[in-house]
C-alpha positions in Angstrom: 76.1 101.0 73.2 77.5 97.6 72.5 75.3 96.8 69.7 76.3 100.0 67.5 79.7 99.3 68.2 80.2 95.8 67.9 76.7 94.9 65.6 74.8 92.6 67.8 73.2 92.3 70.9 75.3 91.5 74.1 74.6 87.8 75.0 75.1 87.4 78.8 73.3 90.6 79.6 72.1 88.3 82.4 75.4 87.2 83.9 76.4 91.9 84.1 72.9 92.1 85.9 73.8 89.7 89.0 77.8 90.9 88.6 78.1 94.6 88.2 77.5 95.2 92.2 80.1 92.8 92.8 83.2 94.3 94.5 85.4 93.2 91.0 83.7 94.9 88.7 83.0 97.5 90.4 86.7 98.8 90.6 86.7 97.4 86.9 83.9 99.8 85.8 85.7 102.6 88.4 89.0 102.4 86.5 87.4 102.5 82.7 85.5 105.2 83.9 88.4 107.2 84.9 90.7 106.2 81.6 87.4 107.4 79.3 87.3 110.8 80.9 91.5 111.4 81.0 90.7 110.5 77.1 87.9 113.1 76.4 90.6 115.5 78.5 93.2 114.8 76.2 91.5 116.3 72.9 90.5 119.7 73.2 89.8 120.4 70.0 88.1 117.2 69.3 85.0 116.8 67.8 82.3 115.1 69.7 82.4 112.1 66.8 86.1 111.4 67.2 86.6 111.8 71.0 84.4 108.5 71.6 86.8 105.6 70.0 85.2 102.9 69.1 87.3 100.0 70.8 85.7 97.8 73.2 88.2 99.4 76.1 85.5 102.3 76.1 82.4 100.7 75.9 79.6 102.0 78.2 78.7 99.3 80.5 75.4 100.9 81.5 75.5 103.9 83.4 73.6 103.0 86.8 71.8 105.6 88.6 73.8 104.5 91.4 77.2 106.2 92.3 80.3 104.2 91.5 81.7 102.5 94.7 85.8 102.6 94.8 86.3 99.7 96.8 90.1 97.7 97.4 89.7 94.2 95.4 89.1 91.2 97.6 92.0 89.5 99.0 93.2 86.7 97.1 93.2 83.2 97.6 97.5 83.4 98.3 97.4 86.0 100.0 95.1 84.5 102.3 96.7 81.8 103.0 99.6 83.4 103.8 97.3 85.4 105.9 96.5 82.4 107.5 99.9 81.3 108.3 101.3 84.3 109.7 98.4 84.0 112.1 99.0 80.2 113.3 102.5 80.8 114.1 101.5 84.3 116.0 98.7 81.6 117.7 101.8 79.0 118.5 103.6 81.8 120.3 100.3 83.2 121.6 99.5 79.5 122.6 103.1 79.0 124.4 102.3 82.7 126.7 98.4 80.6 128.0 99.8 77.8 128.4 102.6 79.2 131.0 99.4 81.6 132.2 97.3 78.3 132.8 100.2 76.3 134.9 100.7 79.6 136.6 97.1 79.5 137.6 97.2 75.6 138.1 100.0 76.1 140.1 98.7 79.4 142.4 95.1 77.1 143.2 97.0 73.8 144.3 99.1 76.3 147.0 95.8 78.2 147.9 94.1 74.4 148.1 97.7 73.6 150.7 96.8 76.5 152.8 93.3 76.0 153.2 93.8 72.2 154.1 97.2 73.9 156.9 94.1 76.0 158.2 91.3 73.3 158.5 94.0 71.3 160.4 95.0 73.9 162.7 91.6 75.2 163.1 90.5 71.1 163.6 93.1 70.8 166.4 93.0 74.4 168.2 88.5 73.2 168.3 90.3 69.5 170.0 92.1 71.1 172.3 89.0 73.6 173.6 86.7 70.4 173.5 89.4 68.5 176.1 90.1 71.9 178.0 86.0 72.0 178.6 85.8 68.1 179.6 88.8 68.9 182.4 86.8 71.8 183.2 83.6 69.7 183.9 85.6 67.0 185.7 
């Protein structure tokens, strides 16, 4: 198709074969495919010769067996950073709420630590004073 309408062969046949399943060109080919058909629509009494122009807008890129993929383009690179921004700062806040959590946590093991040591010492001394109740016993 591009040879009869341009009058040579397309050079980087190569390069469409690795990038027509790519997500680009695939809303690329999508969108020509959907301005070619609104132009055949247009022209109902159109002959078959004169409905086809011959501008490189329409030219066929090879019609795959395989069904056209509508995808969304990929994000792009500002965006994405942008992206990436909005996300630190949510992580800053997000980092602030742990950090409380984590001295909340810190703080909740030391007192749990306290009263275990309160309740080794009173178990330690209550044991003491049955040890010199039995010796008084004995003597």
């Amino acid at each position: 198709m591009y040879a009869s309408c341009v009058g040579k062969r397309f050079q980087l046949e190569h390069c469409w074969v690795i990038l027509r399943k790519e997500p680009k060109w695939q809303f690329e080919r999508a969108s020509q495919h959907q301005r070619s058909n609104k132009k055949q629509k247009g022209h109902a009494n159109a002959s078959p010769a004169s409905s086809t122009p011959s501008t490189p807008d329409s030219v066929s890129l090879g019609e795959d067996s395989e069904p056209l993929i509508y995808q969304d383009r990929p994000i792009g690179q500002k965006a994405a950073k942008k992206r990436l921004k909005r996300r630190q700062g949510k992580d800053k806040v997000g980092d602030v709420i742990v950090t409380n959590l984590l001295q909340q946590f810190r703080d909740t093991l030391v007192e749990i630590e306290d009263q275990k040591k309160q309740d080794r010492k009173i178990m330690l001394e209550q044991q003491a004073m049955m040890i010199q109740q039995s010796q008084e016993k004995q003597e």
